[in-house]
C-alpha positions as CSV (number, residue, x, y, z in Angstrom):
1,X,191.7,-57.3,-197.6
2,X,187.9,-57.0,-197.5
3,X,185.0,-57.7,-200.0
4,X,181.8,-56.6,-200.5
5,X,179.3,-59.9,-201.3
6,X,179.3,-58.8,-204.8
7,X,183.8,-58.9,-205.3
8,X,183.9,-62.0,-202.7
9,X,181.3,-64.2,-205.3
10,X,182.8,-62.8,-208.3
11,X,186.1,-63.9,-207.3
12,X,185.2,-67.3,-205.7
13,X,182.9,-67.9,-209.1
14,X,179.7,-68.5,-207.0
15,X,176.3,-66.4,-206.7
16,X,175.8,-63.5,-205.0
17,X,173.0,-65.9,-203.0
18,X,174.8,-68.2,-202.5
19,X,177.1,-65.7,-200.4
20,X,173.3,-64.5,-198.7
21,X,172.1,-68.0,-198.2
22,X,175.6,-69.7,-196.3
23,X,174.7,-66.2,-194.1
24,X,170.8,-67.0,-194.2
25,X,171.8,-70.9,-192.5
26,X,175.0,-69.2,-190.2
27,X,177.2,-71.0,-192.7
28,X,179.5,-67.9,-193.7
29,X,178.8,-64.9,-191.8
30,X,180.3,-61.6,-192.4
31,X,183.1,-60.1,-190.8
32,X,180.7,-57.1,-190.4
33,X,177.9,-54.8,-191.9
34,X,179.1,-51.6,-192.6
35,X,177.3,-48.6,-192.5
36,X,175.8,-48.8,-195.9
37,X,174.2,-52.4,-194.9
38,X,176.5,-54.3,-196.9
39,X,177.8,-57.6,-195.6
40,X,182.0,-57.6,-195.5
41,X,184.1,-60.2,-195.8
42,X,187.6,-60.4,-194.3
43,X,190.4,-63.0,-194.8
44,X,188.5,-65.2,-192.3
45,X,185.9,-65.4,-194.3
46,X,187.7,-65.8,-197.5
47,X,190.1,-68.8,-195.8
48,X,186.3,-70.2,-194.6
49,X,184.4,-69.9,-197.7
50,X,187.4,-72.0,-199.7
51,X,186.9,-74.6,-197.4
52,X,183.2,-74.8,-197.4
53,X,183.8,-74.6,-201.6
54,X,186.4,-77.9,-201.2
55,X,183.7,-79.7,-199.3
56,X,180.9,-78.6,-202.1
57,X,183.1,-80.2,-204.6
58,X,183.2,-84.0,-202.9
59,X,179.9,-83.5,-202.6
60,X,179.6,-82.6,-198.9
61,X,176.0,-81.2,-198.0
62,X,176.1,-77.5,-196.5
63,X,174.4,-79.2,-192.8
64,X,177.6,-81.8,-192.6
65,X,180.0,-79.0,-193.6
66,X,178.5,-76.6,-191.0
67,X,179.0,-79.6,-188.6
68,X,183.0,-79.7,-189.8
69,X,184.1,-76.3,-189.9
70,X,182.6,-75.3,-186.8
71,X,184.0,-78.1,-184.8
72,X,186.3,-76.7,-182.3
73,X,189.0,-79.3,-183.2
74,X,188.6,-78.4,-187.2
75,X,191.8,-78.5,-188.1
76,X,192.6,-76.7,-191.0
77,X,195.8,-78.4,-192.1
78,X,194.8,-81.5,-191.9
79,X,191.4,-80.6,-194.1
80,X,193.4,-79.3,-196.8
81,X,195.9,-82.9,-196.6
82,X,192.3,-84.7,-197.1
83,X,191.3,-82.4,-200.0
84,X,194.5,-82.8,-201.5
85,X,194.1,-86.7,-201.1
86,X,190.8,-86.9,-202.2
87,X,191.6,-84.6,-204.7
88,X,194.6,-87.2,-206.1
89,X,191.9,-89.6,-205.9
90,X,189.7,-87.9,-208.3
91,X,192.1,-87.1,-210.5
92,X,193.1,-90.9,-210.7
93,X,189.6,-92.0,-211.9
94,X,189.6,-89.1,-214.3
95,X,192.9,-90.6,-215.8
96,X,191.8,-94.5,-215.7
97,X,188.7,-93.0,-217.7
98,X,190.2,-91.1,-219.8
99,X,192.4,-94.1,-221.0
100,X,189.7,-95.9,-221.3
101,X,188.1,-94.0,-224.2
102,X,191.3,-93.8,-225.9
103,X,191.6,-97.6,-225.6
104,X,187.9,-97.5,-226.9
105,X,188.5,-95.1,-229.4
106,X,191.4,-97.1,-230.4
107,X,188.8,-100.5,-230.5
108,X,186.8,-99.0,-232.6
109,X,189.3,-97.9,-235.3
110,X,190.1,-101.5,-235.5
111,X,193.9,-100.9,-234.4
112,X,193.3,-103.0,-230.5
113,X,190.8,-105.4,-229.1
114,X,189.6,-104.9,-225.6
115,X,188.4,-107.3,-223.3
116,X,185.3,-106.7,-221.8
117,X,186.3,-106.3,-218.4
118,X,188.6,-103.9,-219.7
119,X,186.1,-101.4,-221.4
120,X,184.5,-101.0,-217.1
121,X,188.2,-99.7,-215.9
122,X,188.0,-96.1,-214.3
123,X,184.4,-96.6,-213.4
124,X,183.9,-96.1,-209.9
125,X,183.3,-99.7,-207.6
């Protein structure tokens, strides 16, 4: 299938700039311009602008995930195993956290005592 800039942001939940700028910086180019002048996507595209949207979301700046992607030993598979890891990771603190401010929570209402080391679990090191 092919997008337009407009579907391909609306779907991915990111700016129409955004899509302009990764162009601008040779981060996402289209698949082509058609006739009209609008930039089109194709699945390429799509399968390298989720990628580039996984790296945005560890916090990876756009210049060291130009540098990945366009590696010539970027291997695809083995990006999505570290998203997923990191991703497992993540979701870990979030949990930790979370129980933390039920522990907390609980604290407060006078029904557990906490140590103080306690009320720091889930906080990153």
């Amino acid at each position: 299938m092919e997008y337009t800039v407009q579907k391909l942001a609306k779907m991915a939940g990111i700016s129409t700039r955004t899509l302009r700028y990764y162009d601008e910086i040779n981060l996402l180019k289209p698949a082509r311009i058609n006739s009209s002048g609008y930039r089109i996507y194709g699945q390429a595209e799509v399968d390298k602008l989720q990628q580039i949207l996984f790296y945005r979301e560890m916090g990876v700046s756009l210049e060291q995930i130009k540098e990945i992607i366009n590696d010539p030993g970027f291997d695809v598979i083995q990006a999505l195993k570290g998203h997923r890891e990191k991703l497992l990771e993540k979701r870990k603190q979030i949990d930790l956290l979370i129980s933390n401010v039920e522990k907390t929570i609980a604290e407060k209402e006078g029904r557990i005592t906490m140590s103080d080391k306690e009320k720091f679990e889930g906080f990153k090191k």
